[in-house]
TORKOL-4160 file (C-alpha; in steps of 0.2 Angstrom, whole numbers, padded with zeros to 4 digits, m for minus):
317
<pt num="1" X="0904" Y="0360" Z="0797"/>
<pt num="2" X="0890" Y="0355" Z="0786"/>
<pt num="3" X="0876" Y="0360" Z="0793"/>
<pt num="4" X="0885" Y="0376" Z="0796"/>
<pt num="5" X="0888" Y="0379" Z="0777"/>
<pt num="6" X="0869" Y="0372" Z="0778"/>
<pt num="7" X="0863" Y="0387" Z="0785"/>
<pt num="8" X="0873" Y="0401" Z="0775"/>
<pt num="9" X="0866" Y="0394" Z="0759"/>
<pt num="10" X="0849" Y="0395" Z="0767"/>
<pt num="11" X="0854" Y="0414" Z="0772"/>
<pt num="12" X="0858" Y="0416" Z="0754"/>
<pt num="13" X="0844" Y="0410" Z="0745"/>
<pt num="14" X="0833" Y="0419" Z="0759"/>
<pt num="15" X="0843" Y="0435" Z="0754"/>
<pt num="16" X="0839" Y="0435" Z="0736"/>
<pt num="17" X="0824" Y="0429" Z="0738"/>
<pt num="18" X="0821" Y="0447" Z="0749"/>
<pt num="19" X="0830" Y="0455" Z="0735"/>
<pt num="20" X="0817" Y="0451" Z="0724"/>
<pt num="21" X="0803" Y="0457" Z="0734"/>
<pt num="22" X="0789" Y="0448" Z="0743"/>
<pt num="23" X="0784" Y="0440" Z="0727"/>
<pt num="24" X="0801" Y="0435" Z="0722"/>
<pt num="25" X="0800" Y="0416" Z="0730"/>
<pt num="26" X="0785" Y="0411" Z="0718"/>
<pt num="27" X="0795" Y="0417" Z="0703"/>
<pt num="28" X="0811" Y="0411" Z="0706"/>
<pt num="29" X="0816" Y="0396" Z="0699"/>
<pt num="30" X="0826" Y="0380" Z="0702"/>
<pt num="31" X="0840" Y="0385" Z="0693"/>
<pt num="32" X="0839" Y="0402" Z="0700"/>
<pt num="33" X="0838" Y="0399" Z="0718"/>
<pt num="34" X="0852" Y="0387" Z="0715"/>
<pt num="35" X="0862" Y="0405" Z="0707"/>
<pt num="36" X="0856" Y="0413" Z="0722"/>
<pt num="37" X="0867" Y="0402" Z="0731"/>
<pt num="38" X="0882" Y="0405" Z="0720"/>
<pt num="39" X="0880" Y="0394" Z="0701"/>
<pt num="40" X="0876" Y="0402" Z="0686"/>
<pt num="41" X="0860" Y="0413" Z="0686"/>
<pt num="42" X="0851" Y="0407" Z="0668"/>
<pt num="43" X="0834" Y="0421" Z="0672"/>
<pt num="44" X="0823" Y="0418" Z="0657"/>
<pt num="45" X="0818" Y="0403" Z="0647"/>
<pt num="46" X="0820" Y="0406" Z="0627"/>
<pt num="47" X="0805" Y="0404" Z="0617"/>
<pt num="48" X="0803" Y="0402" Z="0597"/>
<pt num="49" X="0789" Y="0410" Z="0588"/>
<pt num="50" X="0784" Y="0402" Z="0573"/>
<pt num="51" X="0783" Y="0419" Z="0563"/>
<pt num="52" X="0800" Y="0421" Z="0564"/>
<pt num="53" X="0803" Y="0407" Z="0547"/>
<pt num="54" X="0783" Y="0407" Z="0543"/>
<pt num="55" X="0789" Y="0415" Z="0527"/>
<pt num="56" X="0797" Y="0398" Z="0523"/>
<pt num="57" X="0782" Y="0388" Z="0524"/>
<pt num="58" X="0787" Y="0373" Z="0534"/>
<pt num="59" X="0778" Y="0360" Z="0541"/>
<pt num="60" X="0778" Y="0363" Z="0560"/>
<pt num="61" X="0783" Y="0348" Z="0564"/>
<pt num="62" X="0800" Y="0353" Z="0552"/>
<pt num="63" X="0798" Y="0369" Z="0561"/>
<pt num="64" X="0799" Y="0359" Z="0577"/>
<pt num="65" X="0815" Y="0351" Z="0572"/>
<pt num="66" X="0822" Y="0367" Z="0569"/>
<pt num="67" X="0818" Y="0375" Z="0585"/>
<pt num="68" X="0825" Y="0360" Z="0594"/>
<pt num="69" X="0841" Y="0359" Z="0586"/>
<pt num="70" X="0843" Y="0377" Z="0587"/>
<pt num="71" X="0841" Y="0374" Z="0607"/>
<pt num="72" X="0826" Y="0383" Z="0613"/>
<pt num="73" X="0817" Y="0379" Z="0628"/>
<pt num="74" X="0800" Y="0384" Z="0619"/>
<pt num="75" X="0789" Y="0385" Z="0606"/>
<pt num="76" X="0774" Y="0398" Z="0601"/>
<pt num="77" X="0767" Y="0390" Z="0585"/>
<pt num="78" X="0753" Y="0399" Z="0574"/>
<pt num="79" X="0733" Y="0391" Z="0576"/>
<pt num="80" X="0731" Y="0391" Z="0558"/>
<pt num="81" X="0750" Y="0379" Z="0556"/>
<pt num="82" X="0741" Y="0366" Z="0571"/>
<pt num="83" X="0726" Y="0366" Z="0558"/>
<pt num="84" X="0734" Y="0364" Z="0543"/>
<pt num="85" X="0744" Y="0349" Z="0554"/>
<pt num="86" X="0729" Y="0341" Z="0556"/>
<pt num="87" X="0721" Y="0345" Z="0539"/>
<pt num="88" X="0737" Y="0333" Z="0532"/>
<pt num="89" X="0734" Y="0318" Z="0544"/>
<pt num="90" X="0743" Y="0324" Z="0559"/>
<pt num="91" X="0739" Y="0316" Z="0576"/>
<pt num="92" X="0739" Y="0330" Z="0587"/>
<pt num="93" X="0745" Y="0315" Z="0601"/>
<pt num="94" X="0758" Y="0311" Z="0592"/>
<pt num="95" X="0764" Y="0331" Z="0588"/>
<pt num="96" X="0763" Y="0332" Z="0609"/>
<pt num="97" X="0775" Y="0317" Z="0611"/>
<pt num="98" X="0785" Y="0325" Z="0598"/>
<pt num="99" X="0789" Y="0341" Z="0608"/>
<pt num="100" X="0788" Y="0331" Z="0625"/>
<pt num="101" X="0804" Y="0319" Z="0617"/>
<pt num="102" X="0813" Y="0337" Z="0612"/>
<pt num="103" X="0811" Y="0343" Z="0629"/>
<pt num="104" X="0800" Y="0359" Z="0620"/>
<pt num="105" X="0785" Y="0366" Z="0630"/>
<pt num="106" X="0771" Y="0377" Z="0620"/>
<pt num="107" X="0771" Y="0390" Z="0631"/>
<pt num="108" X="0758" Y="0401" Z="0619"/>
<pt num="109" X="0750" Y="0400" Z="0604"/>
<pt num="110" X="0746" Y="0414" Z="0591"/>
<pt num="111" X="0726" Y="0415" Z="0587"/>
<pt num="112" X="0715" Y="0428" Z="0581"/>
<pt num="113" X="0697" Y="0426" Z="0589"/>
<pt num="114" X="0688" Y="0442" Z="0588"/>
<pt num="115" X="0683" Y="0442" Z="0606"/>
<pt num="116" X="0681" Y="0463" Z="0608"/>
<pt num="117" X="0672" Y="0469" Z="0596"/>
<pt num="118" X="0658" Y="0478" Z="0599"/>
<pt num="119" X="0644" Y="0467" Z="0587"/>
<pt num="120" X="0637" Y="0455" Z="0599"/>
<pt num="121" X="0636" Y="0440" Z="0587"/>
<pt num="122" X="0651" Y="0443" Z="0581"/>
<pt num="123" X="0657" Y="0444" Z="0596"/>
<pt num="124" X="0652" Y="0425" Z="0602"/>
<pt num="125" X="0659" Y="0420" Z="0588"/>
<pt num="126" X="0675" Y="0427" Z="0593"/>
<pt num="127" X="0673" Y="0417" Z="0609"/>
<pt num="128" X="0669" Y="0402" Z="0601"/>
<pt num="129" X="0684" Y="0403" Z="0588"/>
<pt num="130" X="0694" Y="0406" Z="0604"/>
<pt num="131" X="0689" Y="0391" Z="0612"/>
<pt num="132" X="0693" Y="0380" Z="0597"/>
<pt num="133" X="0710" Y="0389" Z="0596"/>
<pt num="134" X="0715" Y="0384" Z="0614"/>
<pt num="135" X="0707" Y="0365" Z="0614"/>
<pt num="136" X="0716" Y="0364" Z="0598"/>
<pt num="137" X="0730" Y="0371" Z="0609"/>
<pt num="138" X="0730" Y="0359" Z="0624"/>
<pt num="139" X="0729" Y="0346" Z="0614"/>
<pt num="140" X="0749" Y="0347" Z="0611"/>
<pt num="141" X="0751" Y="0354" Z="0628"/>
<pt num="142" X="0749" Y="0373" Z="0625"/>
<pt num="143" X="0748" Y="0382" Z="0641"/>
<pt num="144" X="0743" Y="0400" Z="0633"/>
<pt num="145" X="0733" Y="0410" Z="0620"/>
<pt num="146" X="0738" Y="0428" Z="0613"/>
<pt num="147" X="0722" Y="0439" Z="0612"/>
<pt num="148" X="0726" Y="0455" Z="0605"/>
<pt num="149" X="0711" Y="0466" Z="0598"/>
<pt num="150" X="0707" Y="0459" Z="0583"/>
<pt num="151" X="0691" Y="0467" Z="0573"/>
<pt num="152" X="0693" Y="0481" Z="0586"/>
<pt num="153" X="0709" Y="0489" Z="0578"/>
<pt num="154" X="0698" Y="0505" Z="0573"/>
<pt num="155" X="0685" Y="0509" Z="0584"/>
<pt num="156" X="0687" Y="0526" Z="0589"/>
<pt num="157" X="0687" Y="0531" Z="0610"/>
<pt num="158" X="0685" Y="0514" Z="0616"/>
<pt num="159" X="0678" Y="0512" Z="0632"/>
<pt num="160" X="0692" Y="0501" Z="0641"/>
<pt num="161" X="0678" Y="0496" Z="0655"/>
<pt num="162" X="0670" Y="0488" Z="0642"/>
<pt num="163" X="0687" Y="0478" Z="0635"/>
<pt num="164" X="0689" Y="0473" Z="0651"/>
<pt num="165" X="0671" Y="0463" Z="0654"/>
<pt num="166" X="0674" Y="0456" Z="0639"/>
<pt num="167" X="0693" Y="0450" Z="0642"/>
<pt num="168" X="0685" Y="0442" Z="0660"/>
<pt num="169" X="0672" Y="0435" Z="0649"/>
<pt num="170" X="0687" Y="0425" Z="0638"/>
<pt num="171" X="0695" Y="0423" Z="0652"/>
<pt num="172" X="0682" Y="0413" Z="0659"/>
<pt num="173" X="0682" Y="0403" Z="0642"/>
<pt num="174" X="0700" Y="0399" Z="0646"/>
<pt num="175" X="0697" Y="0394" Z="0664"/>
<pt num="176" X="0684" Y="0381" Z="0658"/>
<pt num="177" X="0697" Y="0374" Z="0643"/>
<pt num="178" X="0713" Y="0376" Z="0653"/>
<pt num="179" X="0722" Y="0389" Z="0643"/>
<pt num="180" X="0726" Y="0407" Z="0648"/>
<pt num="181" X="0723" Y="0419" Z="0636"/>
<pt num="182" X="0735" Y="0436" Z="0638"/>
<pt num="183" X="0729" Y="0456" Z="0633"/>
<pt num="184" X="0740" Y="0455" Z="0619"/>
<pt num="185" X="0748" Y="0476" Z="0616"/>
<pt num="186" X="0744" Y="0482" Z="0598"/>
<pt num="187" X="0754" Y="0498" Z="0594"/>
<pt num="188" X="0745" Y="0500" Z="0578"/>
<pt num="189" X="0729" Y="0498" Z="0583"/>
<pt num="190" X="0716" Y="0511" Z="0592"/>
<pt num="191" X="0712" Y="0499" Z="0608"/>
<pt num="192" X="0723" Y="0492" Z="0617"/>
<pt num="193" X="0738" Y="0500" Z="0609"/>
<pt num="194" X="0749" Y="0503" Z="0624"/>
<pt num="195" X="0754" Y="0496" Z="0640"/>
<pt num="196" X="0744" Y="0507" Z="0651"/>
<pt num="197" X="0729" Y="0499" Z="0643"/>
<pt num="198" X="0732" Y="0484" Z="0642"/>
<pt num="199" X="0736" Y="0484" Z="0663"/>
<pt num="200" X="0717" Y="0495" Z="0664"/>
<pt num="201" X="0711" Y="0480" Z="0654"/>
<pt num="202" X="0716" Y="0465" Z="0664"/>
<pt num="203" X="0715" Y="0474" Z="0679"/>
<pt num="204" X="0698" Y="0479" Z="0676"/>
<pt num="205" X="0694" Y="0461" Z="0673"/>
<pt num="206" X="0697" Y="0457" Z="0693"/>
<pt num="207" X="0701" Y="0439" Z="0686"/>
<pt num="208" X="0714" Y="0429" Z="0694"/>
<pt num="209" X="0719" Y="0426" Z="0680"/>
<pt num="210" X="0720" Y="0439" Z="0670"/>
<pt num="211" X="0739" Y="0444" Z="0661"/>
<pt num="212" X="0747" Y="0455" Z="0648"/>
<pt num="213" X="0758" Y="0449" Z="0631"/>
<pt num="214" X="0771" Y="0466" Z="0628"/>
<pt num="215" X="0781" Y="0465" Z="0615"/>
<pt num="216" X="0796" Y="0476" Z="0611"/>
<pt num="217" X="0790" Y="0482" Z="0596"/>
<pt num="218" X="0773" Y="0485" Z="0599"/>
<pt num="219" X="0777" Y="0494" Z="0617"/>
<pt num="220" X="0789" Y="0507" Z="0603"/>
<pt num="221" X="0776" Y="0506" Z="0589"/>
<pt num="222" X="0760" Y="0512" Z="0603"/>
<pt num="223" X="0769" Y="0525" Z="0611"/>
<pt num="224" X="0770" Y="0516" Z="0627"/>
<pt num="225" X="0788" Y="0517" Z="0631"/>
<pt num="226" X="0799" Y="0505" Z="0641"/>
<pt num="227" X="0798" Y="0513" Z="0660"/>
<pt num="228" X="0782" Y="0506" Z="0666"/>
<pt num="229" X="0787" Y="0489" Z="0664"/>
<pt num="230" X="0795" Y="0491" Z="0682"/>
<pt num="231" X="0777" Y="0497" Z="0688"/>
<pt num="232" X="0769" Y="0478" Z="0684"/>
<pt num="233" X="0771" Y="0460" Z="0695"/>
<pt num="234" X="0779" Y="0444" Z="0689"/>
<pt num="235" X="0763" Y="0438" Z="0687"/>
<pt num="236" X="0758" Y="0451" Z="0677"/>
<pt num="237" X="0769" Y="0442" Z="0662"/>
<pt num="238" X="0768" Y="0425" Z="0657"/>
<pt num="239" X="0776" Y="0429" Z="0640"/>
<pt num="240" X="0788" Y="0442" Z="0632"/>
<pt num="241" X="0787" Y="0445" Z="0614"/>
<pt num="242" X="0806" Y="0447" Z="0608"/>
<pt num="243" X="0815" Y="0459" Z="0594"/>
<pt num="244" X="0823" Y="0473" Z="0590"/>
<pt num="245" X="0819" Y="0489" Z="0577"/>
<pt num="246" X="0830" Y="0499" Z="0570"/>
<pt num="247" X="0830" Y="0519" Z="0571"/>
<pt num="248" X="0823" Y="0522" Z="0550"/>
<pt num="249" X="0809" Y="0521" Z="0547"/>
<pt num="250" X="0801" Y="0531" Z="0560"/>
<pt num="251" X="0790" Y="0526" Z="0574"/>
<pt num="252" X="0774" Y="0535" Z="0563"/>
<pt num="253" X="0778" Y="0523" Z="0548"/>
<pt num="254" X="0788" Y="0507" Z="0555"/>
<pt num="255" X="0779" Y="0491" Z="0552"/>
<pt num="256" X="0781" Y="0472" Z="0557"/>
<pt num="257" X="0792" Y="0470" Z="0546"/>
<pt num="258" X="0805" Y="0481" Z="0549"/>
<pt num="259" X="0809" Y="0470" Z="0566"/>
<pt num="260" X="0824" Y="0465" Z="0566"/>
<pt num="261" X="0835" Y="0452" Z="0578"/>
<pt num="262" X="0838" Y="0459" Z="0596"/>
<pt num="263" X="0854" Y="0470" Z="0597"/>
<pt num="264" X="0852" Y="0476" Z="0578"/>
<pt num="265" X="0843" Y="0489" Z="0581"/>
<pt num="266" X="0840" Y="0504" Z="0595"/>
<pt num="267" X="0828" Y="0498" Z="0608"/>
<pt num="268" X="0834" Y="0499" Z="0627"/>
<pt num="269" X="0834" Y="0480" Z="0628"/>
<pt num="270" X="0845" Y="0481" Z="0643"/>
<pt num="271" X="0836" Y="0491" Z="0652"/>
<pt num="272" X="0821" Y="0478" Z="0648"/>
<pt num="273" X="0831" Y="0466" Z="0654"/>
<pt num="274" X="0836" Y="0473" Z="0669"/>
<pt num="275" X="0818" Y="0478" Z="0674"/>
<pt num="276" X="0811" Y="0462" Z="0671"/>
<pt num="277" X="0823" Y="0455" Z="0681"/>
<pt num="278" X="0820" Y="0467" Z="0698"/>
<pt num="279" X="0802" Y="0463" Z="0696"/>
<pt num="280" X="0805" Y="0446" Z="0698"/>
<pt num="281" X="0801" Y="0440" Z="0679"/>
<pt num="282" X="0809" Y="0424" Z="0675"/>
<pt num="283" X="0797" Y="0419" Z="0663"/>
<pt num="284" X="0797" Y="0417" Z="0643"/>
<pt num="285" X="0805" Y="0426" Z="0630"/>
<pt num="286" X="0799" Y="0423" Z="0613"/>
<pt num="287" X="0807" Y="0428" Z="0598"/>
<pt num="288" X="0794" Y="0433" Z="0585"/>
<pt num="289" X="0801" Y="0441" Z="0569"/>
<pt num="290" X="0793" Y="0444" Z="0554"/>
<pt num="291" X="0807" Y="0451" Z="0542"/>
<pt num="292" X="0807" Y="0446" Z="0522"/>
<pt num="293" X="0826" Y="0445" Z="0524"/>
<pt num="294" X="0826" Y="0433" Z="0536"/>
<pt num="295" X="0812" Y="0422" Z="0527"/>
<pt num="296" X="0824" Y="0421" Z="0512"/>
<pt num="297" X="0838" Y="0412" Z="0522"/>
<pt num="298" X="0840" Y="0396" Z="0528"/>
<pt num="299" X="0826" Y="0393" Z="0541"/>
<pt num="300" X="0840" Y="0385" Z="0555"/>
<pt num="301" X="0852" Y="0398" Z="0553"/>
<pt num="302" X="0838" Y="0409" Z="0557"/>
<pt num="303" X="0832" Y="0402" Z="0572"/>
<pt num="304" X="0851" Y="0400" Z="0579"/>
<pt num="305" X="0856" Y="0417" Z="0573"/>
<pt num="306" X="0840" Y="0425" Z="0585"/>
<pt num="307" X="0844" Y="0415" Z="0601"/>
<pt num="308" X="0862" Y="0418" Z="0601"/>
<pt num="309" X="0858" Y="0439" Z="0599"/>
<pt num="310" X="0845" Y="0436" Z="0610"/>
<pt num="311" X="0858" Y="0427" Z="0623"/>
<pt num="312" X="0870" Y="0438" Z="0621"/>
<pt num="313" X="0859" Y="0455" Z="0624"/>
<pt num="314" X="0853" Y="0448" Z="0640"/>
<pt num="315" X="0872" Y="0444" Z="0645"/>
<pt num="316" X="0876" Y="0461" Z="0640"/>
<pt num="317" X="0862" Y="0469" Z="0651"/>
C-alpha cells in the first residue's frame, strides 16, 4: 500500500510540474511541490522594501527588526542606508548574522550607478559605483542589484542595442562580484520606460544572466500594461516590485507617491498574480511604497498593514 500511495504522489507532483510547463520543475519550490501533492500552496516569498518607512528615518538595523516581526521572508534595503550603517560603526559581519538569526535574505538592493549613459567616463563611473554597491551588497548576503536608467532618463530615441551592450557589460561586473544586477522598468523615464524594452534590453544582452525588475506602478505609469507578463519565463524575474495606485490622479500626472498598499487602489493585481503564477514565478515580491501618509505612521504598523493586503490580494486572486 505504500509504495502504491508512493507512486500517485509521484504522479501528482509530475502532473503539476507538467502543468507548469517544461520550465516549471526548476521554479517550483519545496513547499510547492509538497501543495502539488495536496498541502497548502504558499507561491511567492514576501519581500520588504525599505522605502516603504524610509520617510521615518530608521536605522536599518531597527528597520530589520521591523521587518522581521512584521514576518517577512525578505528584505531590499537602500545602498546609501548600508553606507550610512557603516559610516556609524557598523560591522557589515555582524548586520549579516543579524538577518541570517531572523531567518531574512536580502534578495535585492536599491542603487543608482549611472551604468547607461551615453558619456563614456561617466559611464565607467557608473560601473564602478555599481561594483561598490554590490560588494557592499554581498557583504550582508545581498544576492541582487536594481539597475534602472539612472542619468539616461531624458535622452531622446535611445538606441536599445546600445542599452543592451552596456547592461551585458554590468552584467559582467556582476558575474565577477557575485550579484545580479536586474533592467529595472522606468515609466517615467524616456529609456527603458516599458516592459517591452526592458525584455529588448536583456535579451539583446545574450547574458545568461540577464533579468528584468517590473513593478506595478511603473508597468501603469510607462504605458506598458499587464498582459505581456504572460509572454516572459520564470527566469526572466528574480524580483517583483509590489503596490497598488489609485484611479486620480491620472496615469499622465501620478507619481511615486501616489502608490498606495496593494488592493487600495485599481491595478489588475489578480490577474498579476495569476499570470506569474502559470509562468511558473514563484519568486519574490517586494513591497516598495513611498507614500507621506504612511511615513507619518508608526513604522511596524506599516510594514504589517502592507503584508497582510499584500497576502490577502494574492488569496483573492
Amino acid at each position: 500500500m505504500r509504495s502504491r500511495v508512493s507512486r500517485r504522489e509521484a504522479l501528482a507532483l509530475a502532473l503539476a510540474g507538467a502543468a507548469l510547463g517544461t520550465g516549471g520543475w526548476k521554479h517550483m519550490s519545496g513547499s510547492t511541490l509538497a501543495g502539488a501533492a495536496g498541502a497548502s500552496v504558499k507561491p511567492f516569498r514576501y519581500c520588504f522594501n525599505t522605502s516603504t518607512i524610509r520617510g521615518q528615518k530608521l536605522p536599518l538595523g531597527e528597520v530589520i527588526e521591523i521587518v522581521s516581526r512584521a514576518g517577512y521572508h525578505a528584505i531590499e534595503p537602500w545602498i546609501d542606508e548600508i553606507e550610512h550603517y557603516r559610516s556609524a560603526g557598523g560591522s557589515l559581519s555582524d548586520l549579516a548574522k543579524r538577518l541570517r538569526d531572523h531567518g531574512i535574505t536580502v534578495e535585492s538592493g536599491i542603487g543608482f550607478a549611472t551604468w547607461m549613459v551615453d558619456d563614456p567616463a561617466q559611464r565607467a563611473a557608473g560601473l564602478e559605483q555599481a561594483r561598490r554597491d554590490m560588494e557592499l551588497l554581498a557583504q550582508i548576503g545581498g544576492k541582487r542589484l536594481a539597475a534602472p536608467p539612472v542619468g539616461a532618463t531624458e535622452i531622446e530615441n535611445f538606441d536599445l542595442r546600445r542599452a543592451a551592450e552596456r547592461y551585458r557589460a554590468l552584467l559582467d561586473v556582476g558575474t565577477q562580484v557575485g550579484v545580479v544586477p536586474m533592467a529595472e522598468v522606468w515609466g517615467f523615464s524616456k529609456t527603458l520606460r516599458t516592459l517591452a524594452e526592458a525584455a529588448m534590453i536583456a535579451i539583446g544582452s545574450d547574458h545568461p544572466q540577464a533579468c528584468i525588475l517590473p513593478d506595478i506602478y511603473h508597468l501603469y505609469k510607462g504605458g506598458s500594461g499587464f498582459h505581456g507578463l504572460k509572454l516572459l519565463s520564470a527566469s526572466a524575474v528574480h524580483v517583483f516590485h509590489l503596490n497598488d495606485y489609485p484611479a486620480t490622479p491620472p496615469r499622465e500626472t501620478i507619481t511615486d507617491a501616489d502608490r498606495v498598499y496593494p488592493g487600495d487602489g485599481i491595478a489588475p493585481l489578480g490577474e498579476v498574480f495569476r499570470d506569474l503564477k502559470t509562468i511558473g514565478y514563484s519568486g519574490v515580491l517586494s513591497i516598495e511604497l513611498f507614500n507621506s501618509t504612511y511615513y507619518a505612521q508608526d513604522p511596524l504598523t506599516v510594514a504589517k498593514t502592507a503584508l497582510a493586503k499584500l497576502q490577502e490580494a494574492v488569496q483573492k486572486a
